[in-house]
C-alpha positions in Angstrom: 23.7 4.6 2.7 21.6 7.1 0.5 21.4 10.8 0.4 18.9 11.5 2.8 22.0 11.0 5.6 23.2 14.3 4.2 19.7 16.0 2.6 18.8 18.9 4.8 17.1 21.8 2.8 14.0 22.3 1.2 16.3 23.9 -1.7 17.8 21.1 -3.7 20.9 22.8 -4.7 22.2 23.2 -1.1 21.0 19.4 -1.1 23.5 18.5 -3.8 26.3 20.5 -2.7 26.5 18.2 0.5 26.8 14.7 -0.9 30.2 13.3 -1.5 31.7 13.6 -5.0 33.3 10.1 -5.4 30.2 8.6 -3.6 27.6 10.0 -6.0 29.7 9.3 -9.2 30.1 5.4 -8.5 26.4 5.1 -7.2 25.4 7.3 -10.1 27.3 4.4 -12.7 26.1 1.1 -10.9 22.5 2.1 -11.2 22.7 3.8 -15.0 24.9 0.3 -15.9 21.0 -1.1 -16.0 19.1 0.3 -18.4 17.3 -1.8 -20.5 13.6 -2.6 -20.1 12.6 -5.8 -19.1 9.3 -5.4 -19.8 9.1 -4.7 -23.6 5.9 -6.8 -25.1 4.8 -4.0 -28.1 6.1 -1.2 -29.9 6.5 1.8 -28.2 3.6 3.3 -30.1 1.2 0.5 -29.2 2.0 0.5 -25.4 1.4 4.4 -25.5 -2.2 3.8 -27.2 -2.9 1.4 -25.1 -2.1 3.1 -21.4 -3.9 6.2 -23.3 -7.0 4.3 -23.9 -7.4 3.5 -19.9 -7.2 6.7 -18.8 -8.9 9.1 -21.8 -12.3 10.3 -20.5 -15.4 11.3 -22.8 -15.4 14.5 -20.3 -13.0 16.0 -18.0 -15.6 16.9 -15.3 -16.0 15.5 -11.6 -18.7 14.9 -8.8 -18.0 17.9 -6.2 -18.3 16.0 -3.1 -16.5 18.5 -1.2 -18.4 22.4 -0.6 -15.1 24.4 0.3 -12.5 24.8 -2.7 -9.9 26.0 -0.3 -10.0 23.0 2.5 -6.7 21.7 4.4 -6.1 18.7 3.9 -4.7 15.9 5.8 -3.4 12.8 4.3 -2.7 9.8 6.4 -0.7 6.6 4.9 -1.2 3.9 7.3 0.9 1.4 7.6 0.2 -2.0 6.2 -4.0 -1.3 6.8 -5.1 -3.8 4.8 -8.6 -4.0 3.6 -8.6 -7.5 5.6 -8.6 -5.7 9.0 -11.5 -3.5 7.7 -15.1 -5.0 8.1 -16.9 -2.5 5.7 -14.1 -3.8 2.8 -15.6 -7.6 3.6 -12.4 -8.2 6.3 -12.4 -9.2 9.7 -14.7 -7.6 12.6 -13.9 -5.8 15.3 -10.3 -5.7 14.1 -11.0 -1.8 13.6 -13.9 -1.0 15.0 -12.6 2.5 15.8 -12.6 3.1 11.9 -15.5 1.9 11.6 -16.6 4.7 13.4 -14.7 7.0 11.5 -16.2 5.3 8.1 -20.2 6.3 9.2 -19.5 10.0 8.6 -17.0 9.4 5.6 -17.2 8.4 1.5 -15.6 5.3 1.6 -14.0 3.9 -1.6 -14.6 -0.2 -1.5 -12.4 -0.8 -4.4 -9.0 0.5 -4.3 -5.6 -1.3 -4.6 -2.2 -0.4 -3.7 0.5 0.2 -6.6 2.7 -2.7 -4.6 3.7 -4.3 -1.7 6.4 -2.2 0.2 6.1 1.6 1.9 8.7 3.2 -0.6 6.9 2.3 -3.1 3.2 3.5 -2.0 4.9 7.2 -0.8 5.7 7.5 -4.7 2.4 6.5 -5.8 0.5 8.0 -3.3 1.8 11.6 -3.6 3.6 11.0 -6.8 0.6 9.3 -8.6 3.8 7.2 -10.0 3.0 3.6 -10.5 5.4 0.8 -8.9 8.7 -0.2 -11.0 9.0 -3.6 -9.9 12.3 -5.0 -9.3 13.4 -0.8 -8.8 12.7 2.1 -6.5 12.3 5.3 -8.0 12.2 7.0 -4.6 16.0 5.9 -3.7 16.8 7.4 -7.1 17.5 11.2 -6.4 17.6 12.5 -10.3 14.7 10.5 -11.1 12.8 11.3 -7.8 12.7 14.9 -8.3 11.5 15.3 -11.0 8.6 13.4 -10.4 5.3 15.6 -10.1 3.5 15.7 -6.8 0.5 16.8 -4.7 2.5 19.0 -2.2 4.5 20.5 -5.1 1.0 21.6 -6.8 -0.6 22.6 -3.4 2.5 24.8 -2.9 1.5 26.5 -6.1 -1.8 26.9 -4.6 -0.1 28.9 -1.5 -0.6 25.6 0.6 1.4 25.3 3.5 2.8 22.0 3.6 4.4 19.7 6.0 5.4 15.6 6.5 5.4 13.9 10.0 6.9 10.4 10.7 7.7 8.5 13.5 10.5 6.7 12.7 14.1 8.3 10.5 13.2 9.8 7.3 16.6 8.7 6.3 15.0 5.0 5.6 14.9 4.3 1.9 15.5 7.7 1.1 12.4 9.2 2.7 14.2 12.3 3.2 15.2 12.8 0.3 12.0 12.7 -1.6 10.7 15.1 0.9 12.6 17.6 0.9 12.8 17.5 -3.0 8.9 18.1 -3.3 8.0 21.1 -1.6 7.3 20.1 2.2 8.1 22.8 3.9 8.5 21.2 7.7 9.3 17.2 8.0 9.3 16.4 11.3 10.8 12.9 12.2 12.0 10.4 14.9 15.2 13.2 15.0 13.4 15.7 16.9 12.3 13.2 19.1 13.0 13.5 22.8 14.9 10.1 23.5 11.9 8.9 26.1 9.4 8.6 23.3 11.4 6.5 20.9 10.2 3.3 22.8 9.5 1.2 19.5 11.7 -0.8 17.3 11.0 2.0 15.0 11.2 5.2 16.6 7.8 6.6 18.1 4.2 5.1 18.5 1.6 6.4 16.4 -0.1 7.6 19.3 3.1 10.2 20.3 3.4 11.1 16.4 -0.5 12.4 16.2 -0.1 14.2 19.5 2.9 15.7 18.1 0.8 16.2 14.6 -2.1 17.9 16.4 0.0 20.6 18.5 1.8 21.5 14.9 -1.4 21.9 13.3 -2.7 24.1 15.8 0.1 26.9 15.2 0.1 26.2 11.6 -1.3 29.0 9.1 -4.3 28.0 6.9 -4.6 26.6 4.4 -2.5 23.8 4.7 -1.7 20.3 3.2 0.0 17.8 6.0 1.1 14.0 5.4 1.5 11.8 8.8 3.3 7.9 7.5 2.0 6.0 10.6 4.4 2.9 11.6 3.1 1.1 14.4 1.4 -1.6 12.3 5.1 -2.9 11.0 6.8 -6.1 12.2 7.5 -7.0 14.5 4.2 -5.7 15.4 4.7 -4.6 18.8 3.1 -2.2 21.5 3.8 0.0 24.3 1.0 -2.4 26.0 -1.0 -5.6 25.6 -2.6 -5.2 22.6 -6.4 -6.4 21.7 -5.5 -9.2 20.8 -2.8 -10.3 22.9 0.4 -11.5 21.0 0.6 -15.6 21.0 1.0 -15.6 17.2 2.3 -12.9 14.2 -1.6 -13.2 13.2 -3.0 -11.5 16.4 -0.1 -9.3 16.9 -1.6 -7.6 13.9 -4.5 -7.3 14.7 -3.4 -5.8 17.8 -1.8 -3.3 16.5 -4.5 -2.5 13.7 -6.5 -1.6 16.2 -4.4 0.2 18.0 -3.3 2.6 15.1 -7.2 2.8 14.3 -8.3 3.4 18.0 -5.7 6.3 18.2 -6.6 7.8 14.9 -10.5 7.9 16.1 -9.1 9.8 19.5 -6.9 12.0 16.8 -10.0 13.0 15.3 -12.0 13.5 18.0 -9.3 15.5 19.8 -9.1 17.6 16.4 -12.7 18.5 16.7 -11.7 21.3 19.2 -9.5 23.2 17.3 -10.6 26.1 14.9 -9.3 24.8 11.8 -11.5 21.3 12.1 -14.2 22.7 10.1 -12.1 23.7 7.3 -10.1 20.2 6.9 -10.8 17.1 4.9 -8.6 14.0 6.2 -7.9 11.5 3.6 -6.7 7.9 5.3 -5.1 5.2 2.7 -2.6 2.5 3.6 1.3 2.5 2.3 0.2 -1.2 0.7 -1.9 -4.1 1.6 0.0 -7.7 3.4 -0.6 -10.8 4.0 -2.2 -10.8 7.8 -4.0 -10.6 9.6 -5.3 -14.2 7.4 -2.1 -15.3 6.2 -3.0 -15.8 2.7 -3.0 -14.3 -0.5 0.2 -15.2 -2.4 1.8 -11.9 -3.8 0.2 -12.7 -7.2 -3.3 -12.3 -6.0 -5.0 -9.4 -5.9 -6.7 -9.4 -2.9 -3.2 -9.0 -1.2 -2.9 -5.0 -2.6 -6.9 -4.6 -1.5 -6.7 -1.6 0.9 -9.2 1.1 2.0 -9.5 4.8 0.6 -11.6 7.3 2.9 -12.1 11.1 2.7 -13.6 12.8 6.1 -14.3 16.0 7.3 -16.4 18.9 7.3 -16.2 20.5 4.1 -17.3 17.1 2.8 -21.3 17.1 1.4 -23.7 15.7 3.6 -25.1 13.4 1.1 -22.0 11.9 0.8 -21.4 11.2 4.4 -21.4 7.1 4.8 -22.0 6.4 1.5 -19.9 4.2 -0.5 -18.1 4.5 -4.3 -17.3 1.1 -6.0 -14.7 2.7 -8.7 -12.1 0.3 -8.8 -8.9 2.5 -8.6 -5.6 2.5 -7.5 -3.2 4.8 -4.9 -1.8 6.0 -8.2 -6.0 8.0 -8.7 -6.0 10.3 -5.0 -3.8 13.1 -7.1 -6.5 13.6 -9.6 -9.6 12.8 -7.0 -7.9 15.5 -4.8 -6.7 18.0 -7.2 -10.1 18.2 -9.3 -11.9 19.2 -6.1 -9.8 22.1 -5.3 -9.9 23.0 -9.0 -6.5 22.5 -9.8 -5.2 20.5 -13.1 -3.6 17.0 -12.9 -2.9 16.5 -16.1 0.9 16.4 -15.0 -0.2 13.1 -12.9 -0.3 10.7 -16.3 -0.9 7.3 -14.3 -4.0 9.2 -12.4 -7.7 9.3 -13.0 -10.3 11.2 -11.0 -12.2 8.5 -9.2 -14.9 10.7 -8.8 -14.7 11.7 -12.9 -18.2 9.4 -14.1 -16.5 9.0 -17.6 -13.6 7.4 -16.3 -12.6 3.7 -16.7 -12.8 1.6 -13.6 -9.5 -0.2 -13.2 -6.3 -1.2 -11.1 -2.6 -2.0 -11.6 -0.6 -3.9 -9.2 3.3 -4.9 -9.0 5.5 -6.9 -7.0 9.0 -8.0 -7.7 8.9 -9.2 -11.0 5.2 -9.4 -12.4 2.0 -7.4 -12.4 -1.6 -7.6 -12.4 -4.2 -6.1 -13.8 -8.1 -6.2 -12.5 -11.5 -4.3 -13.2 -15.4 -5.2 -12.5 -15.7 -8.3 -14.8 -12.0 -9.9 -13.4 -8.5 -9.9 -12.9 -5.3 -11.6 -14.1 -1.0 -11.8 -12.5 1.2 -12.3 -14.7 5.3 -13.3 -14.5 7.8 -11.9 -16.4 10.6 -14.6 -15.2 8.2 -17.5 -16.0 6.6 -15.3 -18.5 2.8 -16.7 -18.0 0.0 -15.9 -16.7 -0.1 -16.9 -12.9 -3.5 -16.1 -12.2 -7.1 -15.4 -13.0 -10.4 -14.5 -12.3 -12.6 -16.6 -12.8 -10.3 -19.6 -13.8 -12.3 -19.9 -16.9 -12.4 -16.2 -18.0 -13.3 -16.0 -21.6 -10.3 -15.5 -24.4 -11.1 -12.1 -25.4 -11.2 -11.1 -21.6 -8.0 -12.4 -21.0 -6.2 -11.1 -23.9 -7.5 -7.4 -22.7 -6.5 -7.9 -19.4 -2.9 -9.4 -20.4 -2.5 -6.8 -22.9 -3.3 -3.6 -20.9 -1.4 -5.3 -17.5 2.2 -5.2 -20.2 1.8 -1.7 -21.9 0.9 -0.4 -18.3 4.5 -2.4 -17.4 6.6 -1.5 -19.9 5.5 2.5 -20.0 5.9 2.9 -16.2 9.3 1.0 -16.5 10.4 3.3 -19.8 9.3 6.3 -18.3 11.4 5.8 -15.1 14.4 4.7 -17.4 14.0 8.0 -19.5 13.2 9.9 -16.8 10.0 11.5 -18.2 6.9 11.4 -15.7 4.2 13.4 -17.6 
């Protein structure tokens, strides 16, 4: 149980009116009973210099690659789309060879990594530019979750209209909750389903969910920032049909339904190119985290396993950047401050976010899982874990001692101020 079951309003008093009393008060003392940071390795001082360091810039400028400072934008977190399934990110082809298409006419970002390894976890860093907190979930958290910054909350501010689609029940891991908290205005979810499309273990297939997304849109007033969580490509991996690549084993199940989710986001598009308020709409398409398949490899240490792709299409984007490529290493945690310095809004809120499109900015990532973290830039990378507490990883195996000791050192301030800040429950 968690309060989206009872969330229901876009105005968070009426929100906490509805929850139970006694429910709140116990749940409220099991989860404040932990409050020490496991991940202490300086001062607090030093850690703060440190994470300061990466993410000062000479100049606060940025690359304009978009010509309209007033586009809608729509954002769509794909489920589990690793880089693996992507043949312009060095994965397998002819997995998505619909995205493919979509990637000609778009600025694709090579270098990106997800914050971790689980969909509750990229929502926050995606729209929250909030960093992964291990072991915790900030997102099932409702006093810590709302006071989180976010993109829809700024866009609002910007007389954005905003709205979140989703397959499935927004009630899982406290979706709900976090949406309503953050200033979308519509969420529309497996609940307003009619019963005969909630075929999948799930709720809906992607392919009913962007239908559903496209007639919304086409009512909706401009300008307007939208968010569709796809689902399709989630075990058990399953389709309404044979899939592409038939379903003998886990590995070609997703495949199958990569390419599915990728064939039906290329229709999307094209289907989009009809309606009046195509021209004025940049789409942004990231995945929730990285995984294991389609190559079953990559231990959750390894880097390549949160290596996930980062694409911005539309109109409105420049013509000379149109199927061209950036090589900034970034991170989930960087599409607030890419986004928000091209409509000419501050992100300065966003402290874990760097404009990817910012020259003067450092080229770096930050991953999590469970109980260590890794940090990787142009020269290398290194996992490291807290319960063993040792380095786990690196590249190359013979990295140099003054390489490793940056690396180490920057992976445990990024740690332990992302951990502090969600124990004090200060996000800027």
């Amino acid at each position: 149980m968690n309060p989206s079951q009872v969330y229901f309003s876009n105005t968070p008093i009426l929100n906490h009116s509805s929850l139970n009393a006694n429910w709140l008060l116990i749940s409220t003392y099991l989860k404040n009973s932990d409050d020490k940071n496991p991940f202490i390795y300086f001062s607090k001082e030093e850690a703060n210099t440190i994470v300061d360091s990466l993410y000062s810039v000479k100049k606060d400028t940025t690359i304009k690659i978009i010509d309209n400072n007033n586009p809608n934008v729509v954002l769509f977190i794909i489920e589990s789309f690793t880089a693996d399934v992507v043949a312009e990110l060095e994965g397998e082809v002819n997995v998505t060879p619909h995205f493919s298409k979509i990637i000609e006419d778009g600025l694709l970002f090579t270098n990106i990594y997800s914050s971790s390894d689980r969909t509750d976890k990229g929502i926050i860093s995606i729209l929250s530019a909030f960093p992964s907190q291990g072991s915790k979930s900030i997102i099932k958290e409702n006093e810590k979750q709302e006071k989180l910054p976010s993109i829809p909350t700024e866009l609002r501010k910007a007389t954005y209209n905003t709205s979140f689609f989703y397959g499935g029940y927004s009630e899982f891991s406290n979706f709900k909750s976090y949406i309503l908290s953050h200033q979308f205005q519509h969420l529309e979810d497996a609940d307003l389903y009619e019963r005969k499309d909630l075929t999948s273990k799930w709720g809906a297939y992607d392919e009913v969910t962007f239908n559903r997304h496209l007639n919304y849109l086409n009512k909706e007033k401009q300008p307007f920032f939208s968010t569709l969580l796809t689902l399709t490509n989630h075990e058990p991996f399953a389709l309404p049909q044979k899939g592409q690549f038939g379903n003998k084993t886990v590995e070609d199940k997703f495949r199958s339904t990569s390419y599915y989710t990728s064939k039906h986001l290329f229709e999307y598009l094209n289907k989009a190119k009809k309606e009046s308020w195509y021209k004025n709409t940049i789409f942004i398409f990231v995945a929730d985290h990285g995984h294991r398949l389609p190559k079953n490899e990559n231990e959750i240490y390894n880097p390549n396993r949160y290596h996930i792709p980062l694409l911005i299409y539309g109109e409105p984007l420049k013509k000379e950047f149109r199927g061209k490529k950036i090589n900034t290493i970034g991170n989930q945690t960087d599409i607030a401050a890419t986004l928000l310095a091209q409509l000419n809004l501050s992100s300065k809120q966003f402290k874990y976010s760097k404009n990817l499109m910012n020259p003067y900015a450092k080229s770096f990532s930050f991953y999590v899982w469970q109980d260590g973290f890794g940090f990787i830039d142009h020269q290398g990378s290194l996992s490291f874990d807290r319960e063993a507490n040792k380095t786990i990883y690196t590249n190359p195996k013979n990295i140099q001692q003054n390489q490793y000791k940056y690396y180490l050192n920057n992976g445990k301030a990024l740690m332990q101020s992302v951990y502090q800040n969600y124990l004090d429950n200060q996000y800027q």
